[in-house]
N, C-alpha and C positions, 0 to 999 in steps of 0.2 A: 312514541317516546319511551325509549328502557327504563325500568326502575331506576333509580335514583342510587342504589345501594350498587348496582354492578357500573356505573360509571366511575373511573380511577385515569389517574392520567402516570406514563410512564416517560420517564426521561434518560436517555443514554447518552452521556457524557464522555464525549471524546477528545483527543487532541487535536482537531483541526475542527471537529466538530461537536451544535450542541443539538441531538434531535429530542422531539417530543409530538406525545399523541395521545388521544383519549379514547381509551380502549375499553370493552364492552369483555367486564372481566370473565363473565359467564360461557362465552366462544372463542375468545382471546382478538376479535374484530375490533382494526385502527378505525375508529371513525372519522376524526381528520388529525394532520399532522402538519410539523411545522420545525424546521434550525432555523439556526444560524452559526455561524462562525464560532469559533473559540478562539480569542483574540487570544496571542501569544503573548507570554510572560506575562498572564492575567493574574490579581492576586487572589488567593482563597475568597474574599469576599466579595473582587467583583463578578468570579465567576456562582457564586450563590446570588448575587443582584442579577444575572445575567438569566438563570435559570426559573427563578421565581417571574420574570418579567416575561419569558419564553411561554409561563402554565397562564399569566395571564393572557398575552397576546392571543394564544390557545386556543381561551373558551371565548376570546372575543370575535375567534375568526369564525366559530363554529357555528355560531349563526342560531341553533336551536337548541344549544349548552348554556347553562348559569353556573357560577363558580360555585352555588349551594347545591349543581345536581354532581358534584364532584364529591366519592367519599375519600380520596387517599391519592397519595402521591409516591409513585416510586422512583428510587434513581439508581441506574447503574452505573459504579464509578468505576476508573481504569487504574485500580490497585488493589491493597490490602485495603478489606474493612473490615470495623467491627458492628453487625448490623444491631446488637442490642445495646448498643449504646451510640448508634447512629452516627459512629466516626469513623472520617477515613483518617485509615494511620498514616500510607504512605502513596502519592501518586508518583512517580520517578518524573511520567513525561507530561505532569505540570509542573513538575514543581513545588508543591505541597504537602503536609503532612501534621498531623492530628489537628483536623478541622472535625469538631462538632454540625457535619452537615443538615443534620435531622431538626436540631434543635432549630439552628438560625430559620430554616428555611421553611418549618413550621410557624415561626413566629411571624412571616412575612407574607403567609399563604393564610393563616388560620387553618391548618389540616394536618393533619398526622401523616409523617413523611418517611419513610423508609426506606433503608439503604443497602444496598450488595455490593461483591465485585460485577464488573461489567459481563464477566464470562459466566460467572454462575446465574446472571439474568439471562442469557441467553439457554441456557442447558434448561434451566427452568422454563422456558417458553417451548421447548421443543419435546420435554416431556411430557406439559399440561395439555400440545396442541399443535403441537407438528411430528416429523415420525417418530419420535420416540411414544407415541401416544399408547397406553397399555401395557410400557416398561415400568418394572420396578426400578432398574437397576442400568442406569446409563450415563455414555461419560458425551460430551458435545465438544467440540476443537475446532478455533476460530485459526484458518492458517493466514496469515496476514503480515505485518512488517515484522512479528515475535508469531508465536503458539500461545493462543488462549483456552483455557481450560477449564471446564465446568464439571462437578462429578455429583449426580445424584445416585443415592443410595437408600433404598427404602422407601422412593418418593420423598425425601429431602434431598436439599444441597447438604455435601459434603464440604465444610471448609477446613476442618482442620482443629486441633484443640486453641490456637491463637490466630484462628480467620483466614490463616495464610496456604491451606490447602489448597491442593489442583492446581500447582502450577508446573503441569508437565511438562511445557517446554523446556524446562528444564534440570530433566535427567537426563544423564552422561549416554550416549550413545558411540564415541568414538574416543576413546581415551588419549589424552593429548591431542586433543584435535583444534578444530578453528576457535580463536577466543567469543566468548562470549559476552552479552551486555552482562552480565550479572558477576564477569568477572571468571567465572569456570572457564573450562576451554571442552569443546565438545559435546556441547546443549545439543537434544534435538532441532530446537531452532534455527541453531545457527547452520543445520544440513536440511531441513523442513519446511522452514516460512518460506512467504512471498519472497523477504530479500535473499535471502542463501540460493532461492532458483535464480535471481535476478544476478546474484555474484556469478555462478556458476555458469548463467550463459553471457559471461562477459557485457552484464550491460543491459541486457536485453529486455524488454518488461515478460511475466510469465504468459499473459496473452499473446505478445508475436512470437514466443518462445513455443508455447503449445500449437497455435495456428502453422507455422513452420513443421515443425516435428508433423504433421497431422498431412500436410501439404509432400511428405518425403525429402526434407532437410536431415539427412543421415546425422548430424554433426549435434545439433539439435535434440534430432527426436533419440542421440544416446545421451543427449543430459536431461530431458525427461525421463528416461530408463533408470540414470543413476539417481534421479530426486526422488522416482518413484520406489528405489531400493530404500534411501532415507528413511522418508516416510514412515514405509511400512515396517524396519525396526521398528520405531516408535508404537506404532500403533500395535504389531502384536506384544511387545513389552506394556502397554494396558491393557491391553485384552486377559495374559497370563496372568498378572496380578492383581485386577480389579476382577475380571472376568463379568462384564455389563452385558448385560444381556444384548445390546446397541452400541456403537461409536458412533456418532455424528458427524461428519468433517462439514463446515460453515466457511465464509470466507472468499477471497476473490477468486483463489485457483480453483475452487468447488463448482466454479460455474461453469466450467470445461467438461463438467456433465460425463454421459456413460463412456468418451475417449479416458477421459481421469478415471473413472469408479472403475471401468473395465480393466485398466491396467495395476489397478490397486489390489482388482480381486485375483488376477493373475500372479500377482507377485508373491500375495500373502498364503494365496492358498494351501494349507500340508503343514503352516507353521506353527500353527498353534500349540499350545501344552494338550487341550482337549479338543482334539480337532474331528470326534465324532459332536462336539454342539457346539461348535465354534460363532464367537460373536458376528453379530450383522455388520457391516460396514455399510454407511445409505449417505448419500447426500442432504447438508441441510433441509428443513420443508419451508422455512420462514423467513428466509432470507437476511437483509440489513433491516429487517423488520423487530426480529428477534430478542434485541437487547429492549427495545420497548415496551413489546410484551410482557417479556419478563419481568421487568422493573416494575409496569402496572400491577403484577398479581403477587408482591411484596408484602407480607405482612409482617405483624408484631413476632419477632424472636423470642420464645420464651428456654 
């Protein structure tokens, strides 16, 4: 049985879904895991009833966990937060905005609860323990329905002076370009994510898109060429100005493995500002695992 002090349990809170797992802070190992749904148009509090009822369920399934071998609770939410005073300011796609999550959800646990963005738990789990492991200096990008962003610097998350740091997806990459959720016109995302592939191949999901392209779908594999042109603006525009030692690409297109990473290294290669130590580009190590990790090895903000 682990110590008592390296069991924590992490929760990654999404819009379709709620996961959660009790992780073994010291290897960053899920011992058992466990969603459910994120019911739609939920309010702030029943999705904290929902979450607190998830950590129980948890340690009830786990068979050889007591909720007293649990030191801490972390959550990664999918917006702005402020993790020293354990609020999230803004989630867009619940719906919500300045909930006190820490607080409530420590009163309904008994445990000290602690909060991030969704992405910066993820960059943090790939630093402590996946490839970024031995970087000081790395940024992680979830490509998915937007661009998720996590930036650590120094071995901390980078949020920003008001928490809202790293949200790469969007900087302007094409001026005047496709509009954006956010209201700009020209985000990396909207040329980047899973949907901007999915626009571009009329429809198409980016898996039979890449399987086509890969199979000699001419039509195809040039809008893979052109997403992989997107892209890799982006990505050497972090590179030039963070200059991390790593970028991480995570996410569903990520899984398309060394066909995707080879044509990313192909495209980028010569672009750099300093292209005699030019950043590593590598695929996630931790999968849809990630944001849980993360979340678990949350501490107190000072």
């Amino acid at each position: 049985m682990p110590s008592i002090n390296t069991l924590r349990i992490g929760i990654d809170l999404g819009g379709s879904k709620i996961a959660a797992g009790i992780v073994r802070a010291t290897d960053g190992k899920i011992l058992h895991k466990i969603s459910t749904q994120t019911i739609k148009d939920s309010t702030a509090e029943q999705i904290i009833l929902s979450m607190a009822q998830l950590c129980k369920d948890l340690v009830r399934i786990s068979g050889n966990v007591c909720q007293g071998d649990i030191a801490s609770v972390g959550i990664g939410l999918p917006g702005s937060v402020n993790p020293k005073t354990g609020t999230l300011l803004k989630a867009p796609n619940l719906g919500i905005e300045n909930v006190d999550i820490s607080h409530q959800m420590s009163m309904l646990l008994n445990k000290d609860v602690y909060v991030e963005n969704d992405a910066n738990c993820a960059a943090l789990a790939e630093h402590r323990f996946g490839v970024a492991v031995g970087t000081k200096n790395s940024v992680t990008i979830t490509l998915g329905t937007g661009i998720g962003g996590g930036i650590i610097i120094d071995n901390k998350i980078f949020a920003g002076s008001l928490f809202g740091g790293g949200e790469i997806g969007h900087h302007v990459i094409k001026a005047r370009g496709e509009k954006c959720s956010c209201k700009r016109h020209g985000c990396w995302e909207s040329y980047a994510s899973a949907t901007a592939l999915r626009r571009m191949a009329g429809g198409k999901s980016p898996k039979e898109v890449f399987a086509k392209a890969r199979a000699g779908d001419k039509a195809l594999k040039a809008v893979v060429d052109e997403y992989i042109e997107y892209l890799c603006e982006g990505l050497v525009n972090i590179a030039n100005i963070l200059q991390p030692e790593i970028i991480v690409i995570g996410g569903g297109i990520s899984g398309e493995g060394s066909y995707f990473l080879d044509k990313i290294h192909n495209s980028i290669n010569g672009r750099f500002f300093d292209n005699q130590n030019p950043t590593k580009i590598v695929i996630a190590g931790l999968g849809n695992d990630a944001g849980i990790i993360g979340a678990a090895l949350l501490e107190r903000r000072r």
